[in-house]
BAMI-295292 format. One line per 2 residues: number of its first residue (from 0); their letters; for each residue y, z, x of C-alpha. Coordinates in pm, whole numbers, plus 50000, padded with zeros to 5 digits. Last residue first. Example, Ala and Ser with C-alpha at 12.3 -4.5 7.8 and 13.67 -1.06 7.14 Angstrom:
// BAMI-295292
1) SA) 49894/50714/51367; 49550/50780/51230
***
This chain:
// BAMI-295292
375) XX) 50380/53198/49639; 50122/53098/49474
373) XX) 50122/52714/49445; 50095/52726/49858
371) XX) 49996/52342/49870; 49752/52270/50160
369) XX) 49374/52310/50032; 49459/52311/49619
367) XX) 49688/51965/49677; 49403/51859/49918
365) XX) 49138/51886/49618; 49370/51743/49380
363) XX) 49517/51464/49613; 49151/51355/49622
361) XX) 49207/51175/49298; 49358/50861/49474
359) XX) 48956/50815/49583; 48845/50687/49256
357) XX) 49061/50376/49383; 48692/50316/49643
355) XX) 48506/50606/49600; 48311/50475/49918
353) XX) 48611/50475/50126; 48450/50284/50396
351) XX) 48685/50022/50472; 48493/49771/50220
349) XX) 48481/50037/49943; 48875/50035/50030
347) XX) 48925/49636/49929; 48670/49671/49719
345) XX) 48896/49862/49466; 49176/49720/49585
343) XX) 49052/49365/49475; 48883/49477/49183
341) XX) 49176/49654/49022; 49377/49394/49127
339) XX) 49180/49100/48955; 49144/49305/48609
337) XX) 49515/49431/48647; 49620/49013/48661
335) XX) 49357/48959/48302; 49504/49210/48110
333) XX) 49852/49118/48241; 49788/48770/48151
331) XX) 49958/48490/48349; 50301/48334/48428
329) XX) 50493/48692/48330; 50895/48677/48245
327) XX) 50878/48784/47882; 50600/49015/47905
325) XX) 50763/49167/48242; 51058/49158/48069
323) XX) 50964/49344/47756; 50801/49624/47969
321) XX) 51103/49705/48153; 51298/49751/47791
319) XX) 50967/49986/47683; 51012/50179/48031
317) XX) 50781/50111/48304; 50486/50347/48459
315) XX) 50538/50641/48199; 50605/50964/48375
313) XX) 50989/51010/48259; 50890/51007/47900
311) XX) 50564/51243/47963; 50885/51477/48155
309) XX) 51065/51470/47831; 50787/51498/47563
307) XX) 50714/51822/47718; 50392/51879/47919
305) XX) 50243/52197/47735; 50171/52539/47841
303) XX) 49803/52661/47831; 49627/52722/47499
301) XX) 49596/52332/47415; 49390/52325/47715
299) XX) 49202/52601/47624; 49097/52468/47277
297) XX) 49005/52196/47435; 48720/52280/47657
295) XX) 48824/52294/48055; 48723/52076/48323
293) XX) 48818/51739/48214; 49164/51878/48074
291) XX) 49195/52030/48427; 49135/51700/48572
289) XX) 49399/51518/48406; 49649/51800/48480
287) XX) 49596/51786/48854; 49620/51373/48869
285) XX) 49809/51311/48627; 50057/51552/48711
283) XX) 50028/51467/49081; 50363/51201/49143
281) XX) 50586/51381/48910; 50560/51689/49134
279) XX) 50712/51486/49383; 50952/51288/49143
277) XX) 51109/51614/49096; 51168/51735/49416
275) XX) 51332/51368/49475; 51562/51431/49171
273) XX) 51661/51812/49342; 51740/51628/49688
271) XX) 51714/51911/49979; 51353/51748/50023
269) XX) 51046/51935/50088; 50911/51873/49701
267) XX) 50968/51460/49804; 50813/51518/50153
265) XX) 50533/51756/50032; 50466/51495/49774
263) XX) 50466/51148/49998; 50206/51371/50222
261) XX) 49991/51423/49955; 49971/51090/49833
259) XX) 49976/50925/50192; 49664/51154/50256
257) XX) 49486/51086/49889; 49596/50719/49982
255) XX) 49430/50639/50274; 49606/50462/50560
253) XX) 49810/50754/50717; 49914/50538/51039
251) XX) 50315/50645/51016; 50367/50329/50797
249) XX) 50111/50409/50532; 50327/50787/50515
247) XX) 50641/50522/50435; 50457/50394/50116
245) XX) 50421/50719/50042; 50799/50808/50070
243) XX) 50883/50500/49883; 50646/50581/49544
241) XX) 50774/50968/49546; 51124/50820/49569
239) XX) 51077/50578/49310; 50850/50745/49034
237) XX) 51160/50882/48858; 51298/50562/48840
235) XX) 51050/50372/48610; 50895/50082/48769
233) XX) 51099/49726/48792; 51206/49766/49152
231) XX) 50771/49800/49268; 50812/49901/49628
229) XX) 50760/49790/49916; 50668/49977/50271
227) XX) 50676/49733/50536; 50500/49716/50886
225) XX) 50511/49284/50871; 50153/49216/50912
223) XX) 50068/49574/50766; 50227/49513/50437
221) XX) 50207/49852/50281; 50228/49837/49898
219) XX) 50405/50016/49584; 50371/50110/49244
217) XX) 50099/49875/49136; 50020/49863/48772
215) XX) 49869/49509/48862; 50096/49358/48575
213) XX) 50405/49560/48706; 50317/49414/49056
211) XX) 50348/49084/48955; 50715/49139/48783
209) XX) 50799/49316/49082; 50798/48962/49307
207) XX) 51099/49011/49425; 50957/49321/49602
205) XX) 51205/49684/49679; 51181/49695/50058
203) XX) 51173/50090/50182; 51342/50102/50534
201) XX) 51146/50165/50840; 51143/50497/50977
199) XX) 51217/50520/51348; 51081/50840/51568
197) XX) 50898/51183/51451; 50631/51159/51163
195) XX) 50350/51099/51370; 50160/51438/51276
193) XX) 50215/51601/50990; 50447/51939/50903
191) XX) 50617/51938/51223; 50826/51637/51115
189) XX) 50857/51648/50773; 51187/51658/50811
187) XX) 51171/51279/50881; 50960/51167/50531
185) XX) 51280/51374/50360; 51571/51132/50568
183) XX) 51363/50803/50483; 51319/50894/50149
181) XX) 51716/50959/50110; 51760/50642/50239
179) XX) 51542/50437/50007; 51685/50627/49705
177) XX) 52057/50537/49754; 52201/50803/49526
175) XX) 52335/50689/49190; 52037/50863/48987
173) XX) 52073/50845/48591; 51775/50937/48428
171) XX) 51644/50779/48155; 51702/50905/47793
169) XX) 51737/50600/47612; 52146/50678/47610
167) XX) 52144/50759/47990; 52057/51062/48140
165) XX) 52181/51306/48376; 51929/51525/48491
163) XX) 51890/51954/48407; 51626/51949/48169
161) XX) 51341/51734/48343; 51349/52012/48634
159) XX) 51214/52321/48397; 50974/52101/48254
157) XX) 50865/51993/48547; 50835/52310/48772
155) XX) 50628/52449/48464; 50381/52152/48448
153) XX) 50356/52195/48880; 50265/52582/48804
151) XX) 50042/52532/48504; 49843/52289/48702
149) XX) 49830/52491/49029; 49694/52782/48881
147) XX) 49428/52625/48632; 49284/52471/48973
145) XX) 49305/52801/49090; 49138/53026/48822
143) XX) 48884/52692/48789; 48739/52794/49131
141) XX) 48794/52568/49463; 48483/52417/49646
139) XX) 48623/52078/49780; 48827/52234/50065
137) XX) 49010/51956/50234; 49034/51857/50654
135) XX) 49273/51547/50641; 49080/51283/50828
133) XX) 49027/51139/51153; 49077/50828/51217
131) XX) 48869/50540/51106; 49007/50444/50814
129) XX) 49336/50346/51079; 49171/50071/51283
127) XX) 49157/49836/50925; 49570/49901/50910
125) XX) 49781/49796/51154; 49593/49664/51469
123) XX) 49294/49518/51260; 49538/49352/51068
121) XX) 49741/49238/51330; 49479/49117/51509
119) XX) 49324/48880/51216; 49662/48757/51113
117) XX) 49717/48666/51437; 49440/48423/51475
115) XX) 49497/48314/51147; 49791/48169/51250
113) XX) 49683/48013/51551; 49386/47886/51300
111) XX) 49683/47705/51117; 49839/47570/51387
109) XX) 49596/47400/51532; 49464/47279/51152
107) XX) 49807/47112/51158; 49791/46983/51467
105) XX) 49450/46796/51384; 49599/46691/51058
103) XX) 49890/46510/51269; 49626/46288/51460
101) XX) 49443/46141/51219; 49032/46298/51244
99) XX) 48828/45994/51370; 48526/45834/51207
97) XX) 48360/45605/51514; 48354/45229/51450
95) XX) 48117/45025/51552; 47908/45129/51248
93) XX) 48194/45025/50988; 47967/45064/50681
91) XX) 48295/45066/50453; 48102/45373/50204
89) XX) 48160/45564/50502; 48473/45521/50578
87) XX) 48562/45583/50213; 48357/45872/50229
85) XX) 48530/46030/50520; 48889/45949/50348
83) XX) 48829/46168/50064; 48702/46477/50276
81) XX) 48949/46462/50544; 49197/46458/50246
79) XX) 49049/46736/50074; 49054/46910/50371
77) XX) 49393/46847/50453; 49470/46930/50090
75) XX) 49268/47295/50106; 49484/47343/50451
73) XX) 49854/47255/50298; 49795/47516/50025
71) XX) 49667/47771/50260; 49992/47707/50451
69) XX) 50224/47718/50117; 50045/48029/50013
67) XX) 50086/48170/50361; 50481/48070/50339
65) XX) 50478/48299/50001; 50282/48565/50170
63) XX) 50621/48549/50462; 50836/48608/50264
61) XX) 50690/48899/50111; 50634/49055/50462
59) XX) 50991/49030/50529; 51110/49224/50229
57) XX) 51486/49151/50164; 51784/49346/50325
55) XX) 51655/49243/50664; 51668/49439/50962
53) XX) 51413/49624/50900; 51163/49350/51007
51) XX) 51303/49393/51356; 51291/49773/51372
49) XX) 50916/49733/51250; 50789/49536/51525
47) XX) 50956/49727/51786; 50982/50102/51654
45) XX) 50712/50079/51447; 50464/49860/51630
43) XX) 50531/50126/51928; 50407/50363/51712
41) XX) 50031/50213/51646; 49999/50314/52058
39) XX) 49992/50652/52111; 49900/50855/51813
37) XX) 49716/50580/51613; 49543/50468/51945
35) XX) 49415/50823/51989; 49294/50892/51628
33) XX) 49102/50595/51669; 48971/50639/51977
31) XX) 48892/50998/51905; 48711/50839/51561
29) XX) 48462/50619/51795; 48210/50375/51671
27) XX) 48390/50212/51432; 48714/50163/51634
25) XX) 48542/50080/51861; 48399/49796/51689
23) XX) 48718/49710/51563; 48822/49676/51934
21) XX) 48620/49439/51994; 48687/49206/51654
19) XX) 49055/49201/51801; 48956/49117/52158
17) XX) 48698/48832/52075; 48949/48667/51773
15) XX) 49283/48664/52054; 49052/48547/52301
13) XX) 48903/48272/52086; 49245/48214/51988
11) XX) 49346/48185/52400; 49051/47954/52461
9) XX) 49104/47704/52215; 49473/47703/52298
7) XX) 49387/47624/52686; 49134/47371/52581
5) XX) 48769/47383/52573; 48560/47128/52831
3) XX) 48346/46876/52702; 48063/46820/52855
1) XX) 47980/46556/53140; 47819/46230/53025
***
């Protein structure tokens, strides 16, 4: 009996798989052909791949999760199914019959690993290629006189900007501008600044599904198998443009998020936009102010100017009335959905050798104090 020869399809997905895990590996082993592909070739998604998913008013990438869920759905039954009806068969002793698989499962498993298939090159294409370019050069050695420098500077520029907004009767600010195109205009004058920022942005998806990403305490994502930035709608507005602007720095092949956080700054601070200013040097208070508390005794904290009560309102994640739908509007825990994310993007980046895994959002500090002239 001859063997059994591989179908076309077979032989394309196994192509597909071969060439994708390949060029992972070089990816590993070389950073100039990282850094080269990301230059050259991860643009072309943008301006092809990512024109066409900007054409929609809703985000693409969401969509198409939800369809995943149904696939995977459809795949754990088929298997169930395959599994059900193999012990029946063989509980019916039929021994000159041979156990076949029926005929519409095997072209749904067909298309399933097609899908897959893709998944797995895109993925490596869009985002697991880009931790291994080169990174941001960053001087890890600065003295306390600096560190206390920048955090008294960005605290001042806050308080000063908090004052001058148009609020509402809860004291939120009122911003009629439309956000996602305004980010999309400051991430392009960056041009010259970083690398890669010249050509098509895509535009900033705000997520149907915000009520999820409130319980994760996510802000925003990068959906690399449809080149989207999303963003969380529900979050409080002052952490909007920062939030779109570094989802867009994911899309220009900046995959960690010290880099996209500092580059999502300079473009907000860099903008002619006075609210988008703001929102940049809401993005790093945390951060910078956070560790000067760590590095400093109390009684000098308290001895430096204070955050005031208006700009700490503006930096909280969602409102009180934004909280109350979430709660109201939530199919599981919030405890128990930020548990699950936290791991998730935790080893998520440990995985892709960020080895401080979401520790490593601090390193805006140490680039902040490496590219941010504070002094002048």
């Amino acid at each position: 009996m001859g063997k059994k020869k591989i179908c076309l399809s077979t032989k394309i997905k196994l192509g597909i798989v071969t060439f994708s895990t390949l060029f992972l590996i070089v990816c590993l082993l070389s950073t100039a052909f990282s850094d080269w592909y990301t230059n050259n070739i991860f643009p072309i998604w943008i301006n092809t791949y990512g024109r066409f998913t900007s054409l929609f008013s809703f985000s693409f990438g969401e969509k198409l999760i939800f369809i995943g869920l149904i696939l995977l759905a459809l795949f754990i039954a088929a298997l169930f199914y395959l599994l059900i009806s193999f012990i029946i068969f063989i509980f019916q002793k039929k021994k000159s019959k041979k156990y076949t698989i029926p005929g519409f499962i095997k072209r749904y498993f067909d298309v399933f690993t097609w899908i897959l298939s893709f998944i797995y090159l895109i993925m490596n294409l869009n985002c697991f290629s880009l931790y291994h370019c080169t990174q941001f050069e960053c001087n890890y050695t600065y003295t306390l006189e600096e560190l206390t420098l920048l955090r008294d500077h960005i605290v001042n520029k806050l308080n000063e900007y908090a004052l001058i907004f148009e609020r509402d009767e809860l004291g939120n600010i009122i911003y009629t501008e439309d956000i996602g195109a305004q980010a999309r205009i400051s991430m392009q004058n960056l041009d010259g600044t970083f690398s890669r920022m010249n050509g098509f942005q895509v535009i900033p998806k705000t997520l149907d599904s915000s009520v999820l990403m409130s319980q994760q305490y996510m802000q925003g994502y990068y959906f690399p198998f449809s080149m989207e930035a999303n963003i969380n709608g529900l979050m409080s507005i002052g952490s909007k443009p920062f939030t779109m602007c570094h989802e867009l720095a994911h899309t220009r092949g900046y995959i960690y998020e010290d880099e996209a956080n500092l580059i999502g700054f300079f473009a907000c601070i860099k903008s002619d936009d006075v609210f988008f200013q703001y929102s940049g040097y809401l993005s790093v208070l945390n951060y910078v102010n956070n560790t000067f508390y760590r590095s400093v005794d109390i009684e000098t904290y308290k001895s430096h100017v204070a955050v005031s009560d208006l700009v700490w309102h503006d930096d909280e994640f969602l409102t009180e009335e934004a909280w109350e739908y979430v709660n109201s509007h939530a199919l599981f825990s919030t405890e128990k959905v930020k548990k699950a994310a936290d791991t998730f993007v935790d080893t998520t980046l440990k995985v892709n050798g960020v080895k401080e895994g979401k520790l490593s959002y601090n390193h805006v500090v140490d680039l902040l104090l490496t590219y941010y002239d504070y002094k002048s």
